[in-house]
C-alpha positions in Angstrom: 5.1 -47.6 -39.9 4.6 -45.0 -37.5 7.8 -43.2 -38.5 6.5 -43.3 -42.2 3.5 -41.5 -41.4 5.2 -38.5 -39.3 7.6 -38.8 -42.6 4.9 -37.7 -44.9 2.9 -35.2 -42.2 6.6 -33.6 -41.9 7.0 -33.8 -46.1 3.5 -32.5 -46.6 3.7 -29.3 -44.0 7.2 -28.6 -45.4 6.1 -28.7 -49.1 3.1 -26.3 -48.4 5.2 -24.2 -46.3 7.9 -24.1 -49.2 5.6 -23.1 -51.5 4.5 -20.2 -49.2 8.2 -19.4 -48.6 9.3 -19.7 -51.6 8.2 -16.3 -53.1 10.2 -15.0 -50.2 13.2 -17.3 -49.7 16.2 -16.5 -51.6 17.5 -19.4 -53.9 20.4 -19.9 -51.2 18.2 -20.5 -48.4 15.4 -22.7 -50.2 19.0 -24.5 -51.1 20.0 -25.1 -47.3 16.2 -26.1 -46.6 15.8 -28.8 -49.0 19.4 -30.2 -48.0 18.1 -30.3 -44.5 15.1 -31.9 -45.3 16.7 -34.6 -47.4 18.7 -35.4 -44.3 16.2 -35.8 -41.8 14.4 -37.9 -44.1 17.4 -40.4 -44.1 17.6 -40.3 -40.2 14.0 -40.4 -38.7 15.2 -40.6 -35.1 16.5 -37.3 -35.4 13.1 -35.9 -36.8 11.5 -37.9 -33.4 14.2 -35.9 -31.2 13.2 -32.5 -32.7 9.7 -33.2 -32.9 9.4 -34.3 -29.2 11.7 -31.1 -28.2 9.4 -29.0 -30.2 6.5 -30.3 -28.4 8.6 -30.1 -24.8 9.0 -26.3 -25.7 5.5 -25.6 -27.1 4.5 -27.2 -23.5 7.0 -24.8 -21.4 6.0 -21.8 -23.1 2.4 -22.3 -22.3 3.1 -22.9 -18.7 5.8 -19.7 -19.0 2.5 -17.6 -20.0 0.4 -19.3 -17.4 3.1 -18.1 -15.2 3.5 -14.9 -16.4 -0.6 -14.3 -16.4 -0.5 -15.6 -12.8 2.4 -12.8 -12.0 0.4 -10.0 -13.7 -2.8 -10.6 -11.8 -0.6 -10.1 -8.1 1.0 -7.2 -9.8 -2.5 -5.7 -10.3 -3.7 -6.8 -6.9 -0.7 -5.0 -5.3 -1.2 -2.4 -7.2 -4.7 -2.3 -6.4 -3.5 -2.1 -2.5 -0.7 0.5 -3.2 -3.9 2.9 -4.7 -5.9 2.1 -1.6 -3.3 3.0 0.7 -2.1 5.9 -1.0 -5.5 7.2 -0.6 -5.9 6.3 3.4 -2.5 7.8 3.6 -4.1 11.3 1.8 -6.7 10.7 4.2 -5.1 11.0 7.1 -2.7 13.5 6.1 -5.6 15.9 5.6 -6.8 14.7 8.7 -3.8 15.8 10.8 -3.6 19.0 8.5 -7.2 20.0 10.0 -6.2 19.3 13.6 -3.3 21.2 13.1 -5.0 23.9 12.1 -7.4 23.5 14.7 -4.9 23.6 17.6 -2.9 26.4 16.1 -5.6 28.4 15.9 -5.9 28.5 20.2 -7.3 31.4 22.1 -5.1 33.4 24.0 -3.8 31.8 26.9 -4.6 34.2 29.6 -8.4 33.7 28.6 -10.8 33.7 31.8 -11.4 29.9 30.4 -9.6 27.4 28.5 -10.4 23.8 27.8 -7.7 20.8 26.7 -7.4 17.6 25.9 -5.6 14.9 28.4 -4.2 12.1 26.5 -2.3 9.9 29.5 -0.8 10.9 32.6 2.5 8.5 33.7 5.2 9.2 36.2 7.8 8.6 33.2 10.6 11.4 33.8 11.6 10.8 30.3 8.3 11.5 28.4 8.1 14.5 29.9 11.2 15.6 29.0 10.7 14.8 25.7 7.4 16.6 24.8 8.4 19.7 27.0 8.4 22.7 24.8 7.0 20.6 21.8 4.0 23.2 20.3 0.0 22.4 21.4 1.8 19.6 24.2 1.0 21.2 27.7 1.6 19.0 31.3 0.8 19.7 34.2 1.6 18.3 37.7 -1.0 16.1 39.9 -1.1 16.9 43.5 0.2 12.9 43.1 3.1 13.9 40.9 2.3 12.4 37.9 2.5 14.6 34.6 -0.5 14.8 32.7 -0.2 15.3 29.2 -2.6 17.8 27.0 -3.1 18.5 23.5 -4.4 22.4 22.5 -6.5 24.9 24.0 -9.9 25.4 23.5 -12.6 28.2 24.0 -15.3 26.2 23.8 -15.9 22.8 25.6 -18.1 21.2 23.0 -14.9 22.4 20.2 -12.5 20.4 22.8 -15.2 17.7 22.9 -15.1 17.0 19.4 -11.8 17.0 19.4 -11.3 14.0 22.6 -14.3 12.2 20.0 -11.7 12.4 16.9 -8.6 10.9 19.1 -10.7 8.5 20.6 -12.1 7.2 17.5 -8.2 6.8 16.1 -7.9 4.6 19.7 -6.7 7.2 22.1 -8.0 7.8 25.6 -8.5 11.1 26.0 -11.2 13.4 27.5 -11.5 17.3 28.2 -9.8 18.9 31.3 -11.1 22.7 32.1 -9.0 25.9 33.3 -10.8 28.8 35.2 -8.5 31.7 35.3 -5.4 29.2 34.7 -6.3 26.6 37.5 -7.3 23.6 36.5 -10.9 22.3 37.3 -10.3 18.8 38.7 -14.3 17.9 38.0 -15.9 19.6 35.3 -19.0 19.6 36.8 -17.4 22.4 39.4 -16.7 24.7 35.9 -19.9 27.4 36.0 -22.8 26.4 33.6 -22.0 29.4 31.4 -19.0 27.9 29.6 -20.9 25.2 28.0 
């Protein structure tokens, strides 16, 4: 009985439909149509067979769009991190620019006072091998014997401040370090007032 029933729905849908596509169905195809009808009607298990893979492929291209809506979203949310690191990345770029410019822009050496930055101080032979010569990295020997390393030169104490602030707030450990006539000042509190 059942079979009879999805017989007519099938008959019904494909008479309406052939009346649609009749105006544009040549009379060679509305031909080949109406033969295949006729034979599904003589075989209904065949019409079950495509009738339940129509309905198994109507099912997998819904969960193919779920899928591909689901793949979209993490594209936009990577995306979305992409732009936000891009723009940290521009961030600090112009960040390093600005130091670089301040440390290039150094007073002369020979000045009567000069103020750096110390960012470590090891015994490593290697290290200080490596950032000898380097641009605004200066060392300088302990009366221990361990290098210390220095970033620019500075006129000003409170410019070489705000400098030590900017690496430490990046996680560095660094602090200011004086020169009085090219000697370093092992306490700042023996430089003279005036250069503050």
């Amino acid at each position: 009985m059942r079979y009879y029933q999805l017989f007519f729905i099938l008959m019904s849908v494909l008479f309406c439909a052939n009346i649609t596509i009749a105006q544009t169905l040549s009379r060679q195809e509305k031909k080949a149509l109406e033969k295949e009808l006729n034979i599904l009607s003589k075989n209904l298990e065949r019409f079950k067979e495509i009738k339940e893979e129509d309905q198994y492929l109507s099912r997998e291209i819904s969960q193919k769009r779920i899928k591909l809506g689901e793949e979209f979203s993490s594209l936009n949310q990577k995306q979305d991190s992409l732009n936000q690191q891009e723009r940290r990345l521009t961030t600090l770029r112009e960040k390093a620019w600005q130091l670089g410019n301040r440390l290039s822009s150094s007073p002369d050496q020979s000045a009567e006072v000069l103020f750096r930055v110390q960012i470590g101080a090891y015994r490593n032979q290697r290290l200080a091998v490596a950032l000898s010569g380097r641009g605004n990295f200066f060392m300088d020997d302990s009366p221990q014997g361990i290098k210390r390393y220095m970033l620019g030169t500075f006129g000003s104490y409170w410019e070489a401040k705000g400098f030590a602030n900017e690496l430490n707030n990046s996680g560095a450990q660094a602090f200011v370090v004086g020169y009085l006539e090219g000697k370093r000042i092992e306490n700042l509190k023996q430089m003279p007032e005036k250069f503050f």
